[in-house]
N, C-alpha and C positions, 0 to 999 in steps of 0.2 A: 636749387642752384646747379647748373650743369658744372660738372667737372671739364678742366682742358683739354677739346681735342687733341686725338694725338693725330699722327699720323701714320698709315697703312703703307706695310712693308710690299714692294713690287714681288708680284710673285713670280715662280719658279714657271719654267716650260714644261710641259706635258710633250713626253719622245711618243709619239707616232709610231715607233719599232717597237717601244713599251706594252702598248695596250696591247697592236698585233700580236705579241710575244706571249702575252695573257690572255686572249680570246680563245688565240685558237689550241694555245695549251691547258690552261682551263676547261675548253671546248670538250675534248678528249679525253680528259680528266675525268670529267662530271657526267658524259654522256656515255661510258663503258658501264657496259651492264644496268642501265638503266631499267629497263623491260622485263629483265631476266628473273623477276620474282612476283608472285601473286600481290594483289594488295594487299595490304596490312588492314586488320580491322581495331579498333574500329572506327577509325579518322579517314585512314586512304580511303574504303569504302562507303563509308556514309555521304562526305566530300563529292565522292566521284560519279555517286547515285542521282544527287542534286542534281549535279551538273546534266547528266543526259537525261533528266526527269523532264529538264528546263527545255532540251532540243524538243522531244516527243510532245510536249503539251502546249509547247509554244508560249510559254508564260514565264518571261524574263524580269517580271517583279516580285513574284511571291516564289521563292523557292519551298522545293516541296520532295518531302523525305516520303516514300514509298507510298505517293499519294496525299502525303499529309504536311502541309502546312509547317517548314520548318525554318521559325524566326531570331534564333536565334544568334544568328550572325550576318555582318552585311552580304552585299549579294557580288562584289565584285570578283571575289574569286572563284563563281560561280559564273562567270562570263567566261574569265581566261580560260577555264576548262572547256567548258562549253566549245569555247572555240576551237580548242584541237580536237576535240571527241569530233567536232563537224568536218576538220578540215580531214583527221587520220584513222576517225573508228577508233573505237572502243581497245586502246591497247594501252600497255601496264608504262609503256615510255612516254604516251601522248598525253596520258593523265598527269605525268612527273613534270613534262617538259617546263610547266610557269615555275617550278618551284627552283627547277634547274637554272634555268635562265635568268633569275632575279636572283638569284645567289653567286652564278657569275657578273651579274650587272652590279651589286655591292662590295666585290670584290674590285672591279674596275675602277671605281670612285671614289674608295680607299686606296688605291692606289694612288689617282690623282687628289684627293684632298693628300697626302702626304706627300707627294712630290710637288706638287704649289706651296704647301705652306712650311715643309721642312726641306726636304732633299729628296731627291730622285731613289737613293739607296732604303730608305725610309720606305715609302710610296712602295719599292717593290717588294719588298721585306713584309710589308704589309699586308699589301694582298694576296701575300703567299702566305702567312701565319693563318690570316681568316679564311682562307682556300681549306684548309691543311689541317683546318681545327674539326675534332670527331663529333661534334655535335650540330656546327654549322655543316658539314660535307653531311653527315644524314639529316637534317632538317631540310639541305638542296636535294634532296631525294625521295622526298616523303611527301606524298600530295593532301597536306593540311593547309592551315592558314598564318602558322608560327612563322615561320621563314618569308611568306609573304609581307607579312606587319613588319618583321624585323630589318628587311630589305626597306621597305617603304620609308620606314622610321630613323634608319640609321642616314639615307643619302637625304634625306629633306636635314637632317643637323651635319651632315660635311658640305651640302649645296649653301646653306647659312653661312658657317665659319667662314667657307672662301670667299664667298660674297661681303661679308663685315672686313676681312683680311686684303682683299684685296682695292688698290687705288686708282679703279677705273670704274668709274662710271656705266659705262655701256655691262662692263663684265658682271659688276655689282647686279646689276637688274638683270641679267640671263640668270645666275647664279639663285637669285632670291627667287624669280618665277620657277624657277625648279623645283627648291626648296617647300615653295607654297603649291606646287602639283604634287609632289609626294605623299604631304602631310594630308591633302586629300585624297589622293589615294590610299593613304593606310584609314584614314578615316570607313573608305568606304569597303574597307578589308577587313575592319576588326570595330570599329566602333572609337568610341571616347580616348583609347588611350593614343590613337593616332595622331590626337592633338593636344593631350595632355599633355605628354612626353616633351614636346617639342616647349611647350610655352614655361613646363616646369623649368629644364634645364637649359632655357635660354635665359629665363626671367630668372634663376639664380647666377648664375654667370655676371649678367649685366649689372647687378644689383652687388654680389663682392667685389666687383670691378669699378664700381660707381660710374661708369660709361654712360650717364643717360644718353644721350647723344648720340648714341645707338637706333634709338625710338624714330629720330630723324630719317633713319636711311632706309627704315623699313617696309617704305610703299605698303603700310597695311591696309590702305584700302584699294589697291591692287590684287594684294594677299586673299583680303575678302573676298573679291568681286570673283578671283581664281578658285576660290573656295567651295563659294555657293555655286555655280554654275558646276561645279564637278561633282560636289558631293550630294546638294541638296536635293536635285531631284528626284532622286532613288527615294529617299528619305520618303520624301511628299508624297511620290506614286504609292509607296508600299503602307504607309496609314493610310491612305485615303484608301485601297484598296480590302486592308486589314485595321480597323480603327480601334483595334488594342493593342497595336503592335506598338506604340511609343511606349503604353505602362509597361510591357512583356519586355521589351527590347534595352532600353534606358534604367527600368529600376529592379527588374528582377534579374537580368544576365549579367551588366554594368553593376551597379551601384552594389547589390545587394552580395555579389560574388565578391567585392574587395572589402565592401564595409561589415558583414554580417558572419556569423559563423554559422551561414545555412546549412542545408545538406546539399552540398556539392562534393564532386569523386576529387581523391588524390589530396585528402588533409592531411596536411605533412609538419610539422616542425619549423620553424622560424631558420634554422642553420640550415633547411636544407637544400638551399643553392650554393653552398661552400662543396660539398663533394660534385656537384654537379659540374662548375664550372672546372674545378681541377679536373675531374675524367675529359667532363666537354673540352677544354681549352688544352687538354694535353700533347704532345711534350711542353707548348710555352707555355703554360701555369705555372711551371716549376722556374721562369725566371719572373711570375706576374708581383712577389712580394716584394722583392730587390726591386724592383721597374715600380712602383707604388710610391716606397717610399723614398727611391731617390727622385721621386716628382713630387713629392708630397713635399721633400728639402726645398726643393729648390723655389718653389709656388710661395714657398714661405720666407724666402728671402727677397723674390720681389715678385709679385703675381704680376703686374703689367706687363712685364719682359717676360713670362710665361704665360701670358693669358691664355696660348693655345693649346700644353696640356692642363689649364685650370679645365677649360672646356673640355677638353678628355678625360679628367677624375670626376666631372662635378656629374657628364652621362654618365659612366659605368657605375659610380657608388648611387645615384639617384634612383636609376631602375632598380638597381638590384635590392635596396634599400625597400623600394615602392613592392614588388614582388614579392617580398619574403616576409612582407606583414600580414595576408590574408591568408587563412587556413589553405584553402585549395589552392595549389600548384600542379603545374606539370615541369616534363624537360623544359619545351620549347619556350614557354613563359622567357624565357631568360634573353633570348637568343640575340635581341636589341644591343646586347652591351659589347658582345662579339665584336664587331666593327672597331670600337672604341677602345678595345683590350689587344687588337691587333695592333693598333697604332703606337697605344704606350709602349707596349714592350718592342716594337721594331724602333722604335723612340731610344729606347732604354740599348738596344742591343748594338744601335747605330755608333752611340756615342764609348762603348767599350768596343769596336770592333777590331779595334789595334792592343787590347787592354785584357791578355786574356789573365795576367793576374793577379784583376780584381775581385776580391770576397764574392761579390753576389754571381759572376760571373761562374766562376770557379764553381760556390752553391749550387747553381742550376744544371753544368756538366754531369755532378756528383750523382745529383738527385738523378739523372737521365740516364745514367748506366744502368744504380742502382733500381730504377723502376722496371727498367730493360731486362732487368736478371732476375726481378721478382715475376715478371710475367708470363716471361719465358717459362720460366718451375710449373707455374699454373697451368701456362695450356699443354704441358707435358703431363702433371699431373693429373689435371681433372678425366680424361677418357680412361684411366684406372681404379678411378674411383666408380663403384657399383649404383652409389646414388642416385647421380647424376644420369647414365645411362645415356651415353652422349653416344649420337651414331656414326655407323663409319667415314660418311662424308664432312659428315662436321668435327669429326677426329683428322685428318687429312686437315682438314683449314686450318685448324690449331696447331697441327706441326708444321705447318707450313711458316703459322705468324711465331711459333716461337723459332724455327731459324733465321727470321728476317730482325728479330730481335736479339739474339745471339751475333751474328754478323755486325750489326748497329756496335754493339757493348764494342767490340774488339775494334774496330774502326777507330768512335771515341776515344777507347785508350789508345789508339796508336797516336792517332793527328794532338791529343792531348801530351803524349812527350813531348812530339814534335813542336809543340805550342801553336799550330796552325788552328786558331779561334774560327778562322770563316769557313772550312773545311769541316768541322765539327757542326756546322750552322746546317752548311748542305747536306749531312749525315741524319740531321732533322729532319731536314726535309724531303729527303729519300725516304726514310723510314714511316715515314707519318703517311707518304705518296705510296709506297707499298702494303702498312697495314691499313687502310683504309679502302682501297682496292680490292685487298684478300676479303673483306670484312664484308665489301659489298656485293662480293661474288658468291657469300657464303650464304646470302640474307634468305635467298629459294629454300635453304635448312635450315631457317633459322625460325622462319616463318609456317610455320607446322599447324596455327588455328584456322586457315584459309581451305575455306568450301568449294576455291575451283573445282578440285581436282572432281567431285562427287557433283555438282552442276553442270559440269561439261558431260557429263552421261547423261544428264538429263534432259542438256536440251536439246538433242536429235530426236528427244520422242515426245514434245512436246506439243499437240494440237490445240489450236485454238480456245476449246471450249472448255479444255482442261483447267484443274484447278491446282496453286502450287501452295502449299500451306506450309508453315513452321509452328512448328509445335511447344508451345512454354517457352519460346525462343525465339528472339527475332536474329537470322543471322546476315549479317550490316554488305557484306558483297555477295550475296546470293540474287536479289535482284539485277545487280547491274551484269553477273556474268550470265544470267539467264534472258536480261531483258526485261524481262516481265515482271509487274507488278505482285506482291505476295502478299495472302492470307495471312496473318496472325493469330493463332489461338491463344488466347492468356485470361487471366483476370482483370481485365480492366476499370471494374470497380474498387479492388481493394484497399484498403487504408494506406495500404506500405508506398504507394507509387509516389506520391508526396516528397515522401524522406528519403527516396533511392534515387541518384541521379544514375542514371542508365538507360537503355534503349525507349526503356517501357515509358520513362518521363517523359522525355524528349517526345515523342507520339502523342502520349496521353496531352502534354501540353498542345499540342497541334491540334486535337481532334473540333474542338469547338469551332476551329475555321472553315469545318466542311462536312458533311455526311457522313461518315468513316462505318458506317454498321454492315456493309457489306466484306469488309476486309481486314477490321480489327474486332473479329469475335469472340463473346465467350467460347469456354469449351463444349457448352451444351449445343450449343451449334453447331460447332464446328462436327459433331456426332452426326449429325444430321446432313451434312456435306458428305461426311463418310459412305456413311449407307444411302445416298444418294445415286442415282445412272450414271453421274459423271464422274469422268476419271481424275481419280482425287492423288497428287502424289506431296507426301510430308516428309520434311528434315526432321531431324532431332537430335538429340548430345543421344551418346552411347546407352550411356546409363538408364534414360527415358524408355530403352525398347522392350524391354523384358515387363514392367507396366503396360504400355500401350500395346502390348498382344495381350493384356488378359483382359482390359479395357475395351477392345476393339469388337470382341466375341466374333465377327467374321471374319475370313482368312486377312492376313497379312503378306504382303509379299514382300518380300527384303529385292530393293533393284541395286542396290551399291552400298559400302559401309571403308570408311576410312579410318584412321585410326581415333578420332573428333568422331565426325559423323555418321547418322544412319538415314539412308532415303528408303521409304515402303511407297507401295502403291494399296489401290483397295482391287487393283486390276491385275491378273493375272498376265504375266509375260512369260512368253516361249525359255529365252534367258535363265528364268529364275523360278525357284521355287517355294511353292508357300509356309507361311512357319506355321 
């Protein structure tokens, strides 16, 4: 039996100065220092390998990791990359730019789902929280697939809600085809949970709400029809081209990663998205408990008349809940609830804005000095301590972030005499706008395993016919800042590749899709490459070199060595000398 319609509260105006206001500050925001740091391995470059694998081979269904067949993820952010590597070259901003841009496009739509269905102050509170949060601001900056999903995922459930919320018809149906292009697009960005998410926490909402009546509005075979035309075909091209790629893709990446206690990397603890989102979500974590349970009160006095943050607790505890059941996690795993953790607490902070003292309010300032002054210690403390061995440039960051943190504290307690609550808000958000900037200007130091620096001498001497090997190592951005395709020397038959989720998997799983014996070799071969006419140049970790000269029995020449890495040749250069 349906329950009584109700009826759908008029919604709010979206300010035109608004968004302007958040584009192109945002804009600036997220686009500063973009570039300024090698990729990260081994996401940035693995990710970013794909991508101009896809331009060079001309094969935009099967994406393919250094030659080899790599199915493990859909193929749509392997486009968007694609597409800047085509339009701007191969550079460290062009690779960032989708993950930038859809982290400002979720930020926008949080804004407008909170200013249509609460208030405009809300709406912008919000999209400055989720701006401003250290986990989403490096997710927009990290060219993976995390922040993609999470962006896809989060505006296909605010394009919903407006759409169920709002009492126009015409709106209703822009709103919901939105909604059902998102959901296909993360579909085609991450797989299964693109549309789990979505049916989960729609299909409990509707169900504590006993709304059937809902099911009505939902042009689902619109949905569909929006669905399969976006998602499906990839799907189809890529079995029919790879016809084990449904078992490979669906039950061994999908299923067997949530339901199974494989060997997959980063098996963690069931608690451990609780420190993540308080570092990720910080300074507002610190009012996320106060904002919970005064929504959690009030949901329980009458959920109709809050149905719209039921919907905002029933996402964030669903993911996070869904997440922190499978062994294997990472950060970004999480990043989906971001949106929805923006909204409650600019929710939460909205309605104490005149209120500064109230308990949780109060709570949360407390907590935000004090974090402030514990941080400050640290990053004054740590370049003292011998352990660490922290260098001179990224000593300079840290004094830098603990005076920005310092300044914050004194601020705080002044506007907190003062009782000036909204002044202490923008003190947030200075401070977060500050150390997130230092942080991201710091990342060129921070980032210390990246093989640029030692491939960029390589590739001016790089001919044709030459061969570029890694050795017991595959390292994930050495193709793409070389170009070129690279040798592999490893074991490729051993037992262990199985139970280690790492480079060697990831390949060894690809290798059935195609030839691979020329460029994922044993070591006995690759001996035989050595002593071979052609000019053979090899990577290696540090530690491998003092072996592979005694290994080598013919001269070795050392052409570059960084503080990570070692490149030889079998070829003597003018340059250099032989060991």
């Amino acid at each position: 039996m349906l329950s009584t319609p109700q009826k759908s509260t008029p919604l709010n105006q979206i300010k035109i100065k608004d968004i302007l206001f958040l584009l192109i500050g945002l804009f600036i925001f997220y686009a500063l220092w973009l570039g300024s740091y090698p990729l990260f391995t081994p996401d940035e470059a693995r990710y970013s390998e794909i991508a101009r694998e896809m331009l060079t081979s001309h094969n935009f269904i099967t994406p393919n990791l250094n030659g080899v067949a790599f199915l493990d993820k859909p193929i749509l952010y392997y486009w968007l990359q694609a597409s800047m590597i085509h339009l701007f070259g191969l550079k460290e901003w062009a690779l960032r730019f989708w993950p930038m841009c859809l982290g400002i496009i979720c930020c926008l739509i949080s804004y407008s789902a909170g200013c249509l269905l609460l208030n405009r102050r809300i709406g912008l509170l919000a999209a400055l929280i989720l701006a401003t949060s250290p986990l989403y601001y490096g997710g927009s900056h990290y060219a993976n697939l995390d922040l993609e999903v999470a962006s896809f995922i989060s505006n296909a459930l605010l394009c919903f809600i407006i759409a169920i919320e709002t009492n126009k018809p015409s709106q209703r149906q822009i709103f919901l085809i939105l909604a059902y292009i998102m959901t296909s697009l993360a579909f085609l960005t991450k797989g299964l949970i693109g549309i789990v998410f979505p049916i989960l926490i729609i299909g409990l909402w509707i169900f504590l709400l006993k709304r059937w009546q809902i099911f009505l509005r939902l042009h689902l075979i619109t949905g569909l029809i929006i669905f399969l035309l976006i998602a499906a075909p990839w799907y189809i091209l890529v079995q029919k081209a790879n016809p084990q790629f449904f078992h490979y893709f669906f039950l061994t990446q999908q299923f067997s990663r949530f339901l199974t206690k494989g060997d997959f990397n980063n098996q963690t603890s069931v608690w451990f998205y609780l420190p993540v989102v308080f570092a990720g979500f910080a300074p507002w974590s610190l009012f996320l408990i106060q904002a919970m349970f005064y929504h959690l009160k009030i949901i329980l006095k009458n959920c109709q008349l809050h149905r719209i943050e039921l919907f905002l607790i029933l996402w964030s505890v669903s993911i996070f809940l869904f997440f922190s059941i499978p062994k294997s996690k990472t950060l970004g795993y999480i990043l989906p609830i971001f949106p929805a953790l923006a909204l409650i607490i600019a929710n939460y902070l909205d309605i104490f804005w005149n209120k500064l003292y109230a308990t949780g309010i109060h709570i949360g300032i407390i907590s935000f000095t004090l974090l402030c002054m514990i941080s400050s210690c640290i990053c004054i403390l740590i370049p003292e301590i011998a352990y660490f061995a922290v260098s001179k440039s990224m000593t300079l960051y840290l004094n830098i972030t603990a005076g920005i943190l310092i300044i914050a504290v004194l601020f705080t307690l002044y506007f907190l005499y003062q009782k000036q609550f909204k002044f202490i808000i923008y003190i947030l958000f200075v401070t977060s706008v500050l150390f997130l900037l230092t942080f991201i200007s710091s990342a060129a130091t921070i980032n210390h395993k990246s093989i640029k620096s030692v491939a960029l001498i390589l590739k001016p001497l790089l001919q044709p016919q030459d061969e570029v090997v890694t050795y017991q190592k595959y390292f994930q951005d050495l193709p793409i800042y070389l170009q070129h395709r690279i040798i592999i020397a490893a074991d490729w038959h051993a037992n262990y590749i199985l139970h280690h989720d790492n480079w060697q998997r990831e390949l060894w799983f690809g290798m059935p899709y195609q030839d691979t014996s020329s460029w994922l070799i044993e070591e006995p071969t690759f001996w035989q490459h050595w002593h071979s006419k052609k000019r053979v140049f090899v990577f290696m970790y540090n530690e491998y070199y003092a072996d592979f000269v005694k290994l080598a029995h013919d001269p070795v020449y050392k052409i570059a060595q960084s503080s990570e890495f070692t490149l030889v040749s079998n070829t003597h250069f003018t340059l250099q000398n032989p060991t």
